[in-house]
PyMOL commands that place a pseudoatom at each C-alpha (Angstrom):
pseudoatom trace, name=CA, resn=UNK, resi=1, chain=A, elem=C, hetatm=0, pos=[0.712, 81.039, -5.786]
pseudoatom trace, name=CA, resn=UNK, resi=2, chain=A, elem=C, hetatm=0, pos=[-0.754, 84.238, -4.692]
pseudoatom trace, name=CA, resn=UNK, resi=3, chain=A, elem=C, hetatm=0, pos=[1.027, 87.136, -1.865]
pseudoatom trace, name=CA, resn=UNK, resi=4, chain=A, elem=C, hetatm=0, pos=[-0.395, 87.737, 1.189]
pseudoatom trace, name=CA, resn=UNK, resi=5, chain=A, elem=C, hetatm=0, pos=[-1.329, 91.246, 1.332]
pseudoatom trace, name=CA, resn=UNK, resi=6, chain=A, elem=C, hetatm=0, pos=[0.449, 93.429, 3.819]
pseudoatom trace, name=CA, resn=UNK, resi=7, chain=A, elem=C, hetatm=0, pos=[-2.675, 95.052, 6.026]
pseudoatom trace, name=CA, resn=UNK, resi=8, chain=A, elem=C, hetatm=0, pos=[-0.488, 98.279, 7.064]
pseudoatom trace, name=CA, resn=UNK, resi=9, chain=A, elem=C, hetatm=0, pos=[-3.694, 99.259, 9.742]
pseudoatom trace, name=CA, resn=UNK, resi=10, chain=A, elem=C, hetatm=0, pos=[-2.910, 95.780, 11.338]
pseudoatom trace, name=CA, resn=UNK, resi=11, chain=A, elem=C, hetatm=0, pos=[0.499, 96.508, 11.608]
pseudoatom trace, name=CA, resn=UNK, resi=12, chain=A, elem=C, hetatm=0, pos=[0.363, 100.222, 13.049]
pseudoatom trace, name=CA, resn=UNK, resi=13, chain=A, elem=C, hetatm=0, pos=[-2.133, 99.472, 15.704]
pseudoatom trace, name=CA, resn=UNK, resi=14, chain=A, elem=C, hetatm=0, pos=[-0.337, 95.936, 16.673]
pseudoatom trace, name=CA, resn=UNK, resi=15, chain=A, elem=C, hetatm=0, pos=[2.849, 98.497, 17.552]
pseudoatom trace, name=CA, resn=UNK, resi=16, chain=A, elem=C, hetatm=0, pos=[0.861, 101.338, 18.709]
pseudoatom trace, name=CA, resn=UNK, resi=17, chain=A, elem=C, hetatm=0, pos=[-0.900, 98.745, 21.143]
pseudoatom trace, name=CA, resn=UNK, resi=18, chain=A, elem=C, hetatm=0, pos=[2.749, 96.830, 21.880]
pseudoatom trace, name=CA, resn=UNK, resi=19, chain=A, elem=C, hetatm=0, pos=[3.650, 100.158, 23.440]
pseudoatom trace, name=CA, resn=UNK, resi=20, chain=A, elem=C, hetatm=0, pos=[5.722, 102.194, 20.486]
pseudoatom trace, name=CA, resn=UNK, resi=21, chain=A, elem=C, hetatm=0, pos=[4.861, 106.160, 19.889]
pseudoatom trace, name=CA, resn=UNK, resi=22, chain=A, elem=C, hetatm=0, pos=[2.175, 106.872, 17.233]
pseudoatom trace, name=CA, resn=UNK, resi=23, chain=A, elem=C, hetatm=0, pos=[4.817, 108.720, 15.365]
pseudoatom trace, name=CA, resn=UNK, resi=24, chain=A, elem=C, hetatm=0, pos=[7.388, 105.657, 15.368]
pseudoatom trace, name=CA, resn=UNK, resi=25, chain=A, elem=C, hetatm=0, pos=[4.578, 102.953, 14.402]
pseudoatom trace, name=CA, resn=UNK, resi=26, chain=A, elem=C, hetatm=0, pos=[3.709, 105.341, 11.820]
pseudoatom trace, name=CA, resn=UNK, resi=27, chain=A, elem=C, hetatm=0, pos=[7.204, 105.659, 10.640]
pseudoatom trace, name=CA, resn=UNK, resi=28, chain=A, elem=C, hetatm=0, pos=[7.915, 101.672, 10.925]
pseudoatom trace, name=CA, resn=UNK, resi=29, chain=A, elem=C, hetatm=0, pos=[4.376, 101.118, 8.811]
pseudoatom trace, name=CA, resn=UNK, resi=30, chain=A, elem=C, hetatm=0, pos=[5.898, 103.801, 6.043]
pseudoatom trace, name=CA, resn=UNK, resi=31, chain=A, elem=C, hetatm=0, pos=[9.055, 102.093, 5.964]
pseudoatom trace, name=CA, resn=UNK, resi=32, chain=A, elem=C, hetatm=0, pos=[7.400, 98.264, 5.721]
pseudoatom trace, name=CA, resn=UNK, resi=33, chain=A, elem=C, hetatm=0, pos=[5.373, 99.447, 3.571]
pseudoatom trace, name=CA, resn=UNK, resi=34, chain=A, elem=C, hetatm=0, pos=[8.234, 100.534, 0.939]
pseudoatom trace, name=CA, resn=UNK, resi=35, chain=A, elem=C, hetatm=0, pos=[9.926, 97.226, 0.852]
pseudoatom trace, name=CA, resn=UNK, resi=36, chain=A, elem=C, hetatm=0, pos=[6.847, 95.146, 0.561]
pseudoatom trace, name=CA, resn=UNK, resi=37, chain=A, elem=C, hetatm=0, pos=[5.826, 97.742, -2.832]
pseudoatom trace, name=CA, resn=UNK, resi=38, chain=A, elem=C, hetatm=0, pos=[9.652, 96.826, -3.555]
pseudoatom trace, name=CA, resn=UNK, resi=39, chain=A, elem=C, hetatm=0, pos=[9.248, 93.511, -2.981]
pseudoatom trace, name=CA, resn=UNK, resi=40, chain=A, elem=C, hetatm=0, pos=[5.825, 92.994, -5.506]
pseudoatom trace, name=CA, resn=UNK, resi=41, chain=A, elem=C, hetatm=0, pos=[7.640, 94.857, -8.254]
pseudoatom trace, name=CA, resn=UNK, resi=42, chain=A, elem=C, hetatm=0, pos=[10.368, 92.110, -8.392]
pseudoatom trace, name=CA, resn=UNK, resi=43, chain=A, elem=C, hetatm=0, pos=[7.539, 89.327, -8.702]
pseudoatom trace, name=CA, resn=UNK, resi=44, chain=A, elem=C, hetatm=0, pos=[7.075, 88.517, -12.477]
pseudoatom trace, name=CA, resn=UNK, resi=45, chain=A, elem=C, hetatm=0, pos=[3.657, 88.269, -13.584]
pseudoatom trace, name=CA, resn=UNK, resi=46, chain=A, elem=C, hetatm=0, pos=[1.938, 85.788, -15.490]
pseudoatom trace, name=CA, resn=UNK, resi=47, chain=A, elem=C, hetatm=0, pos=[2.415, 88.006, -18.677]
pseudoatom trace, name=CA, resn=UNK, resi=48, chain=A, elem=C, hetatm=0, pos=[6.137, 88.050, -18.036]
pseudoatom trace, name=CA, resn=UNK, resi=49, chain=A, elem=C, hetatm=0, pos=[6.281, 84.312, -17.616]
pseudoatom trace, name=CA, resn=UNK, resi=50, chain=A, elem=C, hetatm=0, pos=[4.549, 83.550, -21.010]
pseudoatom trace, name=CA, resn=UNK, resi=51, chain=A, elem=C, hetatm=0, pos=[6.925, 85.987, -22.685]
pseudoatom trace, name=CA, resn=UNK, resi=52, chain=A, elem=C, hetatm=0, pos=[9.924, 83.992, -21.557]
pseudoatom trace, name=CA, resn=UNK, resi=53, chain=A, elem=C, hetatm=0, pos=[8.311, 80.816, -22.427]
pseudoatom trace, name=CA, resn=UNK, resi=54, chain=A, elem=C, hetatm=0, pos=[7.825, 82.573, -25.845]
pseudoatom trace, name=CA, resn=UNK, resi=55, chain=A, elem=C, hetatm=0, pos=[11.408, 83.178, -26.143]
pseudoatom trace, name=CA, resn=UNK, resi=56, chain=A, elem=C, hetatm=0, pos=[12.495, 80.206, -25.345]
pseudoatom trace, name=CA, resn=UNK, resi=57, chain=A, elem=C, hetatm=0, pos=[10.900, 78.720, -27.430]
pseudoatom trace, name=CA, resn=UNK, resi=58, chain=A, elem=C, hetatm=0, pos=[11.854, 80.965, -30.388]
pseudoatom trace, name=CA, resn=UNK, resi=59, chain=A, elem=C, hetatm=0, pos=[15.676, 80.019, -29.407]
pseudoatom trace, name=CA, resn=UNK, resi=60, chain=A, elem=C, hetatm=0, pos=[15.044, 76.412, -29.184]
pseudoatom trace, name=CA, resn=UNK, resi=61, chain=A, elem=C, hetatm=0, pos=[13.786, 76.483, -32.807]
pseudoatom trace, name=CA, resn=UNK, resi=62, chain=A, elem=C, hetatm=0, pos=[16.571, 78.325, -33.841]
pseudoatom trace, name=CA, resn=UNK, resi=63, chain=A, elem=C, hetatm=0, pos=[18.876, 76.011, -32.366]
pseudoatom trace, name=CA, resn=UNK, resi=64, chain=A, elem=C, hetatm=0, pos=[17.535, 73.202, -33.884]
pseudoatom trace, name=CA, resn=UNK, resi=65, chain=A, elem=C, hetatm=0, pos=[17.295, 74.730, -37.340]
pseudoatom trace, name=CA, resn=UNK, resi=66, chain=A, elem=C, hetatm=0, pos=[20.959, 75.329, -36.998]
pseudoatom trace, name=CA, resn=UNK, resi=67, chain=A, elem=C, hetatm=0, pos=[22.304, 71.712, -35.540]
pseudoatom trace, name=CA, resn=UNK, resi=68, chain=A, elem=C, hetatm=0, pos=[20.176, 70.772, -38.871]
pseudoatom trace, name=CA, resn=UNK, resi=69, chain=A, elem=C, hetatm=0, pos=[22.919, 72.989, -41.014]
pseudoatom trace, name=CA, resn=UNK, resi=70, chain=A, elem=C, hetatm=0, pos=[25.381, 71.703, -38.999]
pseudoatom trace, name=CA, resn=UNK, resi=71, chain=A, elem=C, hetatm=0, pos=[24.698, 68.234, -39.665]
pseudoatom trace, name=CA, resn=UNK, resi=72, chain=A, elem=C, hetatm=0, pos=[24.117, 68.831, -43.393]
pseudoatom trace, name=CA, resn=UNK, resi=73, chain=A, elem=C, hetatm=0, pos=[27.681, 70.293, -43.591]
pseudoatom trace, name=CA, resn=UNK, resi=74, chain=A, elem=C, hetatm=0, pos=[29.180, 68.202, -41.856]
pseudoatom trace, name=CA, resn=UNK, resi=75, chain=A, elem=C, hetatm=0, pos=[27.966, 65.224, -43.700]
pseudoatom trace, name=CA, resn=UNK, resi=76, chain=A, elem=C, hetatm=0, pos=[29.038, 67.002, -47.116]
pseudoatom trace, name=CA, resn=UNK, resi=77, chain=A, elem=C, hetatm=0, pos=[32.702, 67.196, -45.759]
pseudoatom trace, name=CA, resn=UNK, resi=78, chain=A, elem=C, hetatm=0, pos=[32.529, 63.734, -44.710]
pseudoatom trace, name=CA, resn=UNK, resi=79, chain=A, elem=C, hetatm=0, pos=[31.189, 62.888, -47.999]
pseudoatom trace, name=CA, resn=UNK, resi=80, chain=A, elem=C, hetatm=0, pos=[33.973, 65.105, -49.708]
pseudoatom trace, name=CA, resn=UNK, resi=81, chain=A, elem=C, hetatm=0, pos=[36.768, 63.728, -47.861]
pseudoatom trace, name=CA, resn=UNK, resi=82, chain=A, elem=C, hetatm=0, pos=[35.699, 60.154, -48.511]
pseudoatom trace, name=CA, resn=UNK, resi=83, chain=A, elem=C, hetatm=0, pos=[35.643, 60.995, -52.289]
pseudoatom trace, name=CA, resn=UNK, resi=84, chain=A, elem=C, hetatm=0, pos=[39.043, 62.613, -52.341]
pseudoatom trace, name=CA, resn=UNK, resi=85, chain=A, elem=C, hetatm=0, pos=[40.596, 59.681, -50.319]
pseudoatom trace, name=CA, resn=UNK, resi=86, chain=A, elem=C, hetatm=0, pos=[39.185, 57.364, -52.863]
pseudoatom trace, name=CA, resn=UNK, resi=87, chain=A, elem=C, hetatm=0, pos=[40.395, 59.737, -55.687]
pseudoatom trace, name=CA, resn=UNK, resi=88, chain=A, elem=C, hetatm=0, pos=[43.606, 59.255, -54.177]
pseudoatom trace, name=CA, resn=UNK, resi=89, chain=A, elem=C, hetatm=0, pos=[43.894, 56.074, -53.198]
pseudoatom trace, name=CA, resn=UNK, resi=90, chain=A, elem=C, hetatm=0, pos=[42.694, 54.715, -56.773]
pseudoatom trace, name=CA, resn=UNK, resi=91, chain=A, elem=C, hetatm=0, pos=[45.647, 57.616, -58.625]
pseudoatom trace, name=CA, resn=UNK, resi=92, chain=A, elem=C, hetatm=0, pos=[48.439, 55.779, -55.878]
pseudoatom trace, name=CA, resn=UNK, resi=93, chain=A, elem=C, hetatm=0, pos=[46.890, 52.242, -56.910]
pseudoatom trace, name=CA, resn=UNK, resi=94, chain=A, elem=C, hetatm=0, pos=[46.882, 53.220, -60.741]
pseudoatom trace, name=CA, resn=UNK, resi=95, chain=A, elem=C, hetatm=0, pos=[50.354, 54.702, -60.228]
pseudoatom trace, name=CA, resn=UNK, resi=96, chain=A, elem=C, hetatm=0, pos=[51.898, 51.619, -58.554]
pseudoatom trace, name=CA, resn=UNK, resi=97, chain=A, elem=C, hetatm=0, pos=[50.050, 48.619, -61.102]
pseudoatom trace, name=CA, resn=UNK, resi=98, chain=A, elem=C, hetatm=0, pos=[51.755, 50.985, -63.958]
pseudoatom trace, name=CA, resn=UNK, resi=99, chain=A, elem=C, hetatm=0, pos=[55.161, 50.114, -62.862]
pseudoatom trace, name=CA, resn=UNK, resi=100, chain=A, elem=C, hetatm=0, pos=[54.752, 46.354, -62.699]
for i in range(1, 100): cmd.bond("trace and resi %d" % i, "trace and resi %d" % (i + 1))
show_as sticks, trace
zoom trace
């Protein structure tokens, strides 16, 4: 999508010829003028786009690489805990058929 560019001529005559003072179009065309240079600087470019693209995609593989830890720890706890209920559960067993 591409601005319209503000024709600040066009404008100043279209007041001059509506009836304002030379000095007032002139002033009105200054002033429009600002806010539509204010306007263009808030656009991002093209450039700027990419470079966000670019970053997210640098944090969405960092994401992923860390759900990947995540996951891998959290499996090795699961793992661990299993083995240390069975550890415990067999010693309780063991403990118990000893006293029959």
């Amino acid at each position: 999508m591409s601005a319209m560019p503000f024709d600040t001529h066009a404008f100043y005559v279209e007041l001059v010829e509506s009836g304002l003072a030379e000095k007032t179009a002139e002033a009105l065309t200054k002033a429009v003028t600002k806010i539509e240079l204010a306007k263009l600087e808030e656009l991002a470019t093209k450039r700027d786009v990419k470079e966000i693209e670019l970053k997210i995609e640098l944090v969405k593989s960092e994401l992923k690489r860390d759900i990947a830890e995540n996951k891998a720890e959290l499996i090795r706890w699961v793992v661990g805990v299993g083995l240390l209920q069975l550890t415990i559960i067999t010693a309780l067993l063991l403990k118990l058929t000893a006293h029959i």
